[in-house]
FIBA-280388 format. One line per 10 residues: number of its first residue (from 1); their letters; for each residue z, y, x of C-alpha. Coordinates in Angstrom, 1 decimal. Each point is the difference from the previous one (the first is absolute). Layout:
NUM	a	Z:Y:X  ... $
This chain:
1	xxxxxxxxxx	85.1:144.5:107.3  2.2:-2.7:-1.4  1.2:-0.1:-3.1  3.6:1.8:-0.9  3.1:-1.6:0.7  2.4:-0.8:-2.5  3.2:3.0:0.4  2.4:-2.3:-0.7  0.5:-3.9:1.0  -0.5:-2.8:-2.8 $
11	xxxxxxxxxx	3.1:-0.5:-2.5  -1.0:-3.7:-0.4  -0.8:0.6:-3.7  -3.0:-2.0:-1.5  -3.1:1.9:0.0  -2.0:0.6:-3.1  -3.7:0.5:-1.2  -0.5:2.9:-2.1  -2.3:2.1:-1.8  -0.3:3.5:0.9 $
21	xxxxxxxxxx	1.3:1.5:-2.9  3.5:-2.0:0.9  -0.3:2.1:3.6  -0.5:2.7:-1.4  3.3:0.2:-2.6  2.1:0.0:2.9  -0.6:3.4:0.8  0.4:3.3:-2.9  -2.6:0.4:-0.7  -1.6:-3.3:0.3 $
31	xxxxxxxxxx	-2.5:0.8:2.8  -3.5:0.8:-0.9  -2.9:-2.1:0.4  -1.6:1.8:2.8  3.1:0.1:1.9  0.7:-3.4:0.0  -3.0:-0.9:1.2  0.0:2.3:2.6  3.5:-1.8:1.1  -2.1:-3.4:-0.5 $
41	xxxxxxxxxx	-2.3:1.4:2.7  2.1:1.3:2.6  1.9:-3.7:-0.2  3.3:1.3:-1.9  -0.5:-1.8:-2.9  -1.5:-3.5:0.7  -2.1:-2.1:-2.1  0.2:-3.4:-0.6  -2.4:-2.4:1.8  -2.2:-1.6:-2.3 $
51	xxxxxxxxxx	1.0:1.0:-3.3  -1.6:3.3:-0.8  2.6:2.7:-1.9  3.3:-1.3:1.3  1.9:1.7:2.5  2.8:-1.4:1.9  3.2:2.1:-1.7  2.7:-0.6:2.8  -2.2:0.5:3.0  -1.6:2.8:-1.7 $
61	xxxxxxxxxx	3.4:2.0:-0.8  1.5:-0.2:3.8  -3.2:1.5:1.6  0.6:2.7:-2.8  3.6:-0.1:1.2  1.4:-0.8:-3.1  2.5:-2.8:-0.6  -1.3:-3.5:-0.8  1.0:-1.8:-3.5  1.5:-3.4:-0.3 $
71	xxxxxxxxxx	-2.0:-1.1:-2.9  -2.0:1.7:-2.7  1.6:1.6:-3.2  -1.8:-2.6:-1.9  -0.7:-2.8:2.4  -3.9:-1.3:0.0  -0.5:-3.5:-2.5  -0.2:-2.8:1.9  -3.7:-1.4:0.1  -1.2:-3.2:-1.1 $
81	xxxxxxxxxx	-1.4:-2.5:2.4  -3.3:0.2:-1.8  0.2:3.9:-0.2  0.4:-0.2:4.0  -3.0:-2.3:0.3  -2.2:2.5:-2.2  1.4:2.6:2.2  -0.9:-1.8:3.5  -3.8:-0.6:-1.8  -0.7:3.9:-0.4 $
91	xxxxxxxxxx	1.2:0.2:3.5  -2.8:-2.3:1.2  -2.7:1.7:-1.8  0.7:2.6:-2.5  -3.2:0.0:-1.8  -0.1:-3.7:-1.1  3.7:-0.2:-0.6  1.1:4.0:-1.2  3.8:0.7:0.5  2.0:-1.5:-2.9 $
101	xxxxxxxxxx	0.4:2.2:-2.6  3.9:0.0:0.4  -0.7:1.5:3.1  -1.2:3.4:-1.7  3.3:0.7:-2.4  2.9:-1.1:2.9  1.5:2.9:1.7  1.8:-2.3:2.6  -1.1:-2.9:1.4  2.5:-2.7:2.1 $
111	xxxxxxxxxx	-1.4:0.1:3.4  1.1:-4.2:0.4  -2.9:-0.1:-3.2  -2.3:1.8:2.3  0.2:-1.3:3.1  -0.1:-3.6:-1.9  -3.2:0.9:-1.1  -0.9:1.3:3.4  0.8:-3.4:0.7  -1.6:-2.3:-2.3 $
121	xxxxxxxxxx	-3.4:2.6:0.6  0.3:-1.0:3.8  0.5:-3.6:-1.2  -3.1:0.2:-2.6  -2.8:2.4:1.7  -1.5:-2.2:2.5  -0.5:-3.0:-3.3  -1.3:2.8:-2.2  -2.3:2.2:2.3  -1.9:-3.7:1.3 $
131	xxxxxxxxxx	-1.1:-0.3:-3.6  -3.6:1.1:-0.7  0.2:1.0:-4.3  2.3:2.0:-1.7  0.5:-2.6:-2.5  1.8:-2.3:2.6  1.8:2.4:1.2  1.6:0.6:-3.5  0.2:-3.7:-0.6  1.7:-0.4:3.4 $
141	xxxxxxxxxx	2.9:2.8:-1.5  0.3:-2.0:-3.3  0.4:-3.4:1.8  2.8:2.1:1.9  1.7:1.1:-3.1  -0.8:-3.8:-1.3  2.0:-1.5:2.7  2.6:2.5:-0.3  0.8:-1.0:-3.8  -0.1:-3.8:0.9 $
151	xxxxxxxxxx	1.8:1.2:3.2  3.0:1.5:-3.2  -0.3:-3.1:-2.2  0.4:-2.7:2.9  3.2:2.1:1.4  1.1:0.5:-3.8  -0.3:-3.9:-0.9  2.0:-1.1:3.5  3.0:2.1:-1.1  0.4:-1.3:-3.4 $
């Protein structure tokens, strides 16, 4: 059995990574926890690959055939590049590099900052999985986030 289809076509609205609890306040009451999961399961609400606890809000609230939102009542911060890269690092292996801890207190996260980190992980895991210690693979992040700061600087100094 495949997984539903949506009821109504795509508004061409950006989609959006959210928590649960943001799901759920679009229903009175918000939905419970056992419910939504249960929804989860059967594919109405669908989960974000590779970023545990986020939800995709748009494609989510058509296969619940409700209508989709144009952008967040308080739109998601834009992520720093180094906040990306930390990001893309827990991707690759979440016990040597564990989510940022920014990651924990955002409700809604910009799904062009996850699938950047999606990216840069894709870019990254081949250099750090062929390391043997877990001390190079932490050195090979910080000479990551090294380069990025020179990366700033050099871009900073040729504009002035």
């Amino acid at each position: 059995m495949g997984s539903p289809s949506s009821k109504s076509p795509p508004t061409g609205f950006p989609e959006y990574a959210v928590r649960r609890e943001t799901i759920s306040r679009y229903f009175e009451p918000p939905l419970p926890r056992s419910t939504f999961h249960d929804f989860v399961n059967k594919g109405v609400i669908i989960p974000m690959k590779g970023i545990r606890g986020f939800y995709l809000l748009n494609a989510s609230l058509r296969r619940l055939g409700l209508r989709e939102v144009p952008k967040l009542p308080g739109e998601p911060l834009t992520r720093s590049l180094e906040e990306i890269f930390r990001l893309a690092f827990s991707l690759i292996d979440q016990e040597l590099f564990p989510a940022p801890s920014w990651l924990l207190t955002v409700e809604e996260l910009d799904l062009k900052d996850a699938d950047h980190a999606r990216l840069l992980a894709d870019q990254h895991r081949e250099a750090v999985n062929a390391l043997d210690s877990a001390e190079l693979k932490i050195a090979y992040l910080g000479g990551v986030l090294d380069a990025l700061v020179m990366m700033a600087d050099g871009l900073q100094s040729a504009a002035e």
